[in-house]
N, C-alpha and C positions, 0 to 999 in steps of 0.2 A: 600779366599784361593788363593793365588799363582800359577799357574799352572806349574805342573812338566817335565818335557822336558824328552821324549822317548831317553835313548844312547841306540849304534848301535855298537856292540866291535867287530863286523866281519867282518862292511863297508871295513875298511882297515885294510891292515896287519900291516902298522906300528904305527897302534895307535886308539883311537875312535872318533867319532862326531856325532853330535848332528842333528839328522831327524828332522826336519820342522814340527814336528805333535807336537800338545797338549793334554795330558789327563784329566780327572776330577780331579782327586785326590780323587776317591771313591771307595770303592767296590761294590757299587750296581752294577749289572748285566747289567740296562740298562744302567748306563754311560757307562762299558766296551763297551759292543755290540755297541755302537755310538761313539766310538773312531775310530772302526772300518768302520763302514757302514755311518759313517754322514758325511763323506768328502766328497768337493763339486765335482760332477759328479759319484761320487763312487755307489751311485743306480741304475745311466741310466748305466754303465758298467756291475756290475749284471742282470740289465734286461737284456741286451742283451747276455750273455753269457746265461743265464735261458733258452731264447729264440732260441739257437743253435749257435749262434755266436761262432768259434772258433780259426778265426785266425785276422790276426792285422788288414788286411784293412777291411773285415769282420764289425767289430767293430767300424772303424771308419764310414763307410756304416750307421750304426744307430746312429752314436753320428756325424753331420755332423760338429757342432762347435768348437769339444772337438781339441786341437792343438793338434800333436804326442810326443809331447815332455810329455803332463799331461798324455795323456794316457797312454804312458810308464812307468810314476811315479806311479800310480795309480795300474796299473798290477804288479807292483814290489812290492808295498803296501800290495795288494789283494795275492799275493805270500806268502808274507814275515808272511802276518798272518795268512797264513794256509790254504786259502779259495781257493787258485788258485793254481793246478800245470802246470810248462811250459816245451811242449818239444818243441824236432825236427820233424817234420814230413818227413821223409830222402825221400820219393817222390819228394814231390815240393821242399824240403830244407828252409822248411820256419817253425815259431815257431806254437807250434798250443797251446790255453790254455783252461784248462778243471779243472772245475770245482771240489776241493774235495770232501767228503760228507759233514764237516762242512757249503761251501758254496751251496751246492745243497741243504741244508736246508732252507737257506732261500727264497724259493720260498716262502713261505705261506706269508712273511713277505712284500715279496713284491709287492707280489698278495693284499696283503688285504692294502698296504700302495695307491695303485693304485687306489683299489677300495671305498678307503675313498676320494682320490684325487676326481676320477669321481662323486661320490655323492654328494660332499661338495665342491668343490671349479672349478674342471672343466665344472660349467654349464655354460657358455657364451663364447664359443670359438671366436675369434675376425678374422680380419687380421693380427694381428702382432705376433700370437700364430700358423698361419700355417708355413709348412715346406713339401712341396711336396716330394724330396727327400726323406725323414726319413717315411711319409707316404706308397709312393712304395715299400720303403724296406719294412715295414711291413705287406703291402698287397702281396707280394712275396709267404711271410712265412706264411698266414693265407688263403693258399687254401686248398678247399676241396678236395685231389688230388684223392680221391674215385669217386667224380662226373663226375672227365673231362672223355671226350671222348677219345678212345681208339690213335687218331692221334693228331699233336701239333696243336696245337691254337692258331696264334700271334694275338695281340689285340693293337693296338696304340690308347693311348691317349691324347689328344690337352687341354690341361689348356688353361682356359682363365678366364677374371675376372682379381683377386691380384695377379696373375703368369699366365705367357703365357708361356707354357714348352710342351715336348713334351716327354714321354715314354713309352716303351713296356714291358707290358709282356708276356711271355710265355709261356702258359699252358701247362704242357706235365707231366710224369709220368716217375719217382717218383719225380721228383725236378723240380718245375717251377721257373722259373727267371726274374728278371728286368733287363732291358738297358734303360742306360742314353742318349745313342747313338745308334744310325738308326744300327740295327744287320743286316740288308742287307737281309732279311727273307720277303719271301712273307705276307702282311698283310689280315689276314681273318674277322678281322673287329676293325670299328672305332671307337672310342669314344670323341664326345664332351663333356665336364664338366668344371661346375663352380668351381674352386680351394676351395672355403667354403664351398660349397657344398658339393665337396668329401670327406673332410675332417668332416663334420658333417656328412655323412653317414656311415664312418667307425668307428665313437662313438656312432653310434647306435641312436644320436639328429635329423635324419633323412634318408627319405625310399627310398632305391634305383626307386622301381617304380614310387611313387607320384614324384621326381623329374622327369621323364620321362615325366610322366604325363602336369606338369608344363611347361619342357623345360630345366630346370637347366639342363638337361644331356640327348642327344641325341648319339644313336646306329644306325652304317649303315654296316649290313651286313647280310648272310644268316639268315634267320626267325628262327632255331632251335636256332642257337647260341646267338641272342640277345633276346632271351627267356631264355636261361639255365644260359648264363653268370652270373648274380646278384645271383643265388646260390651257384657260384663256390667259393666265398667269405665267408669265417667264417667272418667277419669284427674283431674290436677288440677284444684283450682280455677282455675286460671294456665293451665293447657294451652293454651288459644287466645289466649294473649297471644304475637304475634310477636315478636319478636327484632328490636332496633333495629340492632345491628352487622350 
């Protein structure tokens, strides 16, 4: 069968053309729904909005490869079918995008497309599957912010291994944060780690302790806090998804 070309009679005023997208030519439900959601990068942009992401650098923050040019198309896309509404945010004056209820539906979908990932195809994390970056961000967003202590907590960490990198975060209450960049903030404690390491510890393929234990990841700071620290971490969403191999 032929594939049918999506027109667009509102693109322009003086006329129509033709959107870059392909449909099935069915009515099954699934081809529909994967018209929409199976464009490429269009899941990691729902995760991230799922996730609280709601403004543009935001998002680019978790999709560090994605150009702004696709992610622009993408959110127009995510718009256009329903799933995204965009304002102004007349504070900062910048756009902020939030989710419909059509697209806040799909959490389960992409919870459980994650959690087939981790079971079934993410069991051998390599070198060339890390991304420090996109990591941070998500270690940001997955603190227990009920555990920290009542004052802020900067923490620097020194990559080493397959990236030698350097960044902080922020423990504090209600929103803890990352910097890519030395925040000029007094540091309360240090962190050595192996870049595979970290990144197998926050999939749950390995224990913040035993790597302590080992060496993979060394802590230099007051005794309470490099004791409480490795609970301040929810780690992944995925983390308690086992490994089917």
């Amino acid at each position: 069968m032929c594939p049918v070309l999506f027109w667009d009679w509102t693109a322009k005023t003086n006329g129509h053309r033709v959107v870059a997208m392909r449909d099935y030519g069915q009515f099954c439900p699934i081809a529909k729904a994967a018209e929409v959601f199976a464009q490429r990068w269009t899941p990691l942009i729902l995760r991230e909005l799922l996730m609280g992401s709601d403004r543009f650098n935001e998002l680019e923050r978790g999709l560090p490869r994605i150009s702004r040019s696709m992610l622009q198309r993408r959110l127009r896309s995510l718009e256009d079918s329903g799933l995204l509404r965009r304002s102004i945010d007349r504070t900062a004056g910048v756009p902020r995008y939030r989710l419909t209820e059509a697209g806040s539906e799909l959490f389960d979908v992409v919870k459980g497309l994650g959690d087939w990932g981790h079971r079934w195809v993410n069991h051998d994390v390599g070198p060339r599957d890390l991304n420090p970056d996109l990591l941070f961000w998500d270690m940001h967003r997955r603190i227990n912010v009920e555990l920290l202590p009542d004052r802020r907590v900067v923490a620097r960490f020194e990559l080493r291994g397959s990236h030698e990198q350097r960044y902080w975060l922020v423990f504090e209450r209600p929103h803890p944060s990352v910097c890519y960049q030395d925040p000029e903030l007094e540091v309360d404690i240090r962190i050595e780690a192996d870049t595979l390491t970290l990144h197998q510890i926050w999939l749950g393929r390995d224990d913040f302790v035993a790597a302590i234990r080992r060496g993979s990841v060394t802590m230099d700071g007051p005794r309470e806090l490099v004791r409480d620290l490795p609970g301040w971490f929810a780690l992944s969403l995925f983390a308690s998804i086992p490994s089917a191999v």
